[in-house]
C-alpha positions as CSV (number, residue, x, y, z in Angstrom):
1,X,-5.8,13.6,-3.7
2,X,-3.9,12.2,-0.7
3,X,-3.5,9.2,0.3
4,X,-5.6,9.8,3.6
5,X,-7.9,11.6,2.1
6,X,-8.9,8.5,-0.3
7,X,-8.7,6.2,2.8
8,X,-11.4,8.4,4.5
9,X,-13.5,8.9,1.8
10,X,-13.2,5.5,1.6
11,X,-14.2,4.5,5.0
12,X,-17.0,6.7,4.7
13,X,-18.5,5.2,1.4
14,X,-18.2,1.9,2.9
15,X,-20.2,3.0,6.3
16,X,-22.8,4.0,4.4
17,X,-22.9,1.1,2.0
18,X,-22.7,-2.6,3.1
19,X,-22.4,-3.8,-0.9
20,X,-19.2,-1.3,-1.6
21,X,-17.5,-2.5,1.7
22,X,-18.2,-5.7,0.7
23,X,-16.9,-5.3,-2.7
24,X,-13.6,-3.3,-1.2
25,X,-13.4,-6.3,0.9
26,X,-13.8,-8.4,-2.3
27,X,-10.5,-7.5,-3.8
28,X,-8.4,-9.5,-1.2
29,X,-9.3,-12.7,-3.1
30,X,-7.3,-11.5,-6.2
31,X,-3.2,-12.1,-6.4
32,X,-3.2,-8.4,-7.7
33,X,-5.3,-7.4,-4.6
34,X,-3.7,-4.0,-4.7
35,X,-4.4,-3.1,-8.0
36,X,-8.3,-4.4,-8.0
37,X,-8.7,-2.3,-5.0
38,X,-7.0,0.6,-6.4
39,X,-9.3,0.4,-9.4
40,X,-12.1,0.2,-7.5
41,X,-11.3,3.3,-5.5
42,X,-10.9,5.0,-8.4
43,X,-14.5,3.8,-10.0
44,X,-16.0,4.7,-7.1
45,X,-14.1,8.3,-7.3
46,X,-11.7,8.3,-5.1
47,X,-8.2,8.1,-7.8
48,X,-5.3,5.6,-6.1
49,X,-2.8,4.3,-7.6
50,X,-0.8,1.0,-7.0
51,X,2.5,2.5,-6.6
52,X,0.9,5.2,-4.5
53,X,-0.3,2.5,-2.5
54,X,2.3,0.7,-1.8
55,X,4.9,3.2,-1.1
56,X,3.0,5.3,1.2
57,X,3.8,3.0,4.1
58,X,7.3,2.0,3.1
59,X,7.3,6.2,2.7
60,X,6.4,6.6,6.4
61,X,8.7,4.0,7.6
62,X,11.9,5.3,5.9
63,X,11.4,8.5,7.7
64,X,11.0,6.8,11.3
65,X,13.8,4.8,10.7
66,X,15.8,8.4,9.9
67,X,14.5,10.1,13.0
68,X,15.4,7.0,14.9
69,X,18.9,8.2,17.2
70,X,19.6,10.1,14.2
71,X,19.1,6.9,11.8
72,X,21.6,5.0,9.9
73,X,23.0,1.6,10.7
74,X,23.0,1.7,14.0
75,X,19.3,2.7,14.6
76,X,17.2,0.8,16.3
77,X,14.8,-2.1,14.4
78,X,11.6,-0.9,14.0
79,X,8.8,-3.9,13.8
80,X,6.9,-3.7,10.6
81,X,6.0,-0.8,8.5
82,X,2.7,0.1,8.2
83,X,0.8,-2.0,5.2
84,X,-2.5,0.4,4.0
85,X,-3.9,-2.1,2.1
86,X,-4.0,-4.1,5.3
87,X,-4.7,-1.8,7.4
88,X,-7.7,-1.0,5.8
89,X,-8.9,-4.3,5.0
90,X,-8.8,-4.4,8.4
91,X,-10.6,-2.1,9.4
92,X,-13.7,-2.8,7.0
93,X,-13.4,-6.2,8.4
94,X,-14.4,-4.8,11.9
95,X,-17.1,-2.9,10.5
96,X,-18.4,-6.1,9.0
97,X,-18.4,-7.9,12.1
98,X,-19.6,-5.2,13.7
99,X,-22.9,-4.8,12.2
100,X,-23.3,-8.7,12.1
């Protein structure tokens, strides 16, 4: 399964149910916050790995920074790659605010 499809399955799960957003949200309290939320995704069916994870931003960011004026040392710096875990956190934050 790909990354963005466990994201949106995700997302939807969590829409539906206040408790499993709240226990996605739960996982940011841990130092392995990654890997609790990557087990939880895959209790609740949607298989992640840490590694997957983690190197799906870094992923997209290495090919931006190739594409930038042909990439190399003289590209352009890019601000920040793009963090899922974050991201996503994020996001379910809003949703939680949101129906406050």
């Amino acid at each position: 399964m790909e990354l963005q499809d466990v994201i949106v399955g995700l997302r939807h799960l969590a829409q539906k149910d206040p408790a499993v957003r709240d226990r996605l949200l739960a996982t940011q309290q841990y130092d392995n916050a990654q890997e609790k939320f990557c087990a939880l995704a895959t209790e609740l069916g949607f298989p992640l790995s840490a590694t997957e994870l983690a190197f799906a931003g870094e992923d997209d960011y290495a090919h931006m920074r190739r594409a930038t004026n042909g990439g190399g040392e003289s590209s352009p710096v890019l601000e920040g790659e793009d963090d899922y875990y974050d991201l996503f956190m994020s996001e379910l934050n809003a949703m939680k605010y949101a129906d406050a």
